[in-house]
C-alpha positions as CSV (number, residue, x, y, z in Angstrom):
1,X,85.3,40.4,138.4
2,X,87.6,42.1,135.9
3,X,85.7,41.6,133.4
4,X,82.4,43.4,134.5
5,X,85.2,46.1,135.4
6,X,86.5,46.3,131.9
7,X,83.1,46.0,130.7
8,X,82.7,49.1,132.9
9,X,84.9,51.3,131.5
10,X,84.6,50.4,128.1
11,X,80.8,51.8,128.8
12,X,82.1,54.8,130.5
13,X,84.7,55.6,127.7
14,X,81.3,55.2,125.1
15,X,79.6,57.6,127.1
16,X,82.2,60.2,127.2
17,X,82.7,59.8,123.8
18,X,79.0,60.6,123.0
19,X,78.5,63.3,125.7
20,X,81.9,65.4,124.1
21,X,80.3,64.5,120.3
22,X,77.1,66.2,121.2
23,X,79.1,69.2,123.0
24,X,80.8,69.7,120.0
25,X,77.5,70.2,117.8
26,X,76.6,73.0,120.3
27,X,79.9,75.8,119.3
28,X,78.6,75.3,115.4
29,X,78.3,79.0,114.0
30,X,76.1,80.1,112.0
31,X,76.9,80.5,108.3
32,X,74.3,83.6,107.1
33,X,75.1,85.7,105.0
34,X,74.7,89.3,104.8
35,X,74.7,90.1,101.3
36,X,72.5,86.8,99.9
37,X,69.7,88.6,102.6
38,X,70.0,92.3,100.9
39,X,69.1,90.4,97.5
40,X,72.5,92.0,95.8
41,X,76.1,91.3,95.2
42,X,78.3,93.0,96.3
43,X,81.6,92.1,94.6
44,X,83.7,93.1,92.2
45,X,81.6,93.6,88.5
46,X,82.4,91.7,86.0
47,X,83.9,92.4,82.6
48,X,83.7,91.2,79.2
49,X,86.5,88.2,78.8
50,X,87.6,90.2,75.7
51,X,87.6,93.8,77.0
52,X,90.7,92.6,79.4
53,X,94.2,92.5,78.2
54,X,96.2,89.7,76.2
55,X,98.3,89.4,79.0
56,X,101.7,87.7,79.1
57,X,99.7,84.2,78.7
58,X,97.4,84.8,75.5
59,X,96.2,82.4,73.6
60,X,96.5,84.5,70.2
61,X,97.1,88.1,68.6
62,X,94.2,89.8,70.1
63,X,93.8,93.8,71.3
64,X,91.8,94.9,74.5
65,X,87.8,95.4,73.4
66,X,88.2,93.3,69.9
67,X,85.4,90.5,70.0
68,X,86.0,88.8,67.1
69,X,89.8,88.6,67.3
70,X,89.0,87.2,71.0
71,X,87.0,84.5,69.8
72,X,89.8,83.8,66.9
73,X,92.1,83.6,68.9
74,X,89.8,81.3,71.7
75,X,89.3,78.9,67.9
76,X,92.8,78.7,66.8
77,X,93.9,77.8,70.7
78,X,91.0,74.7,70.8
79,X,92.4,73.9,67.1
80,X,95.4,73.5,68.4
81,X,93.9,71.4,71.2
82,X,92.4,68.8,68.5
83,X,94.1,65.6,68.7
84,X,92.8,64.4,65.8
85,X,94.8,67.1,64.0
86,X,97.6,66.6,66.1
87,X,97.8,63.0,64.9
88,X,98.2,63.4,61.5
């Protein structure tokens, strides 16, 4: 006799369980959004990585809108990267 009551609970505890898990899947909100519907974004534009300035972090001698001293300065930073020249 304690047994089928144990046996009883145990099933009412399983159904509980179930009956809260499939509440819970009803307060989901939806996740839409506004902007990817109008087609545009509408964040911040983007600049060109070497119209920015150096910054305190730079990885070179490089002034703001200079290209090619960017991308030196992007080349001697991976060359300095290398291990295989580092192990020499």
């Amino acid at each position: 006799m304690k047994t089928s009551k144990r046996i009883q609970a145990a099933g009412c505890a399983v159904v509980v369980a179930a009956a809260s898990l499939m509440l819970a899947g009803c307060g989901e909100k939806s996740q839409d959004l506004a902007a990817a519907k109008t087609g545009r974004y509408q964040g911040k534009a983007d600049s060109q990585p070497w119209d920015n300035d150096p910054g305190a972090f730079a990885a070179g001698n490089f002034t703001k809108g200079d290209r090619a001293g960017w991308e030196k300065a992007l080349a001697t930073r991976a060359q300095a990267q290398n291990e295989y020249g580092r192990a020499q």
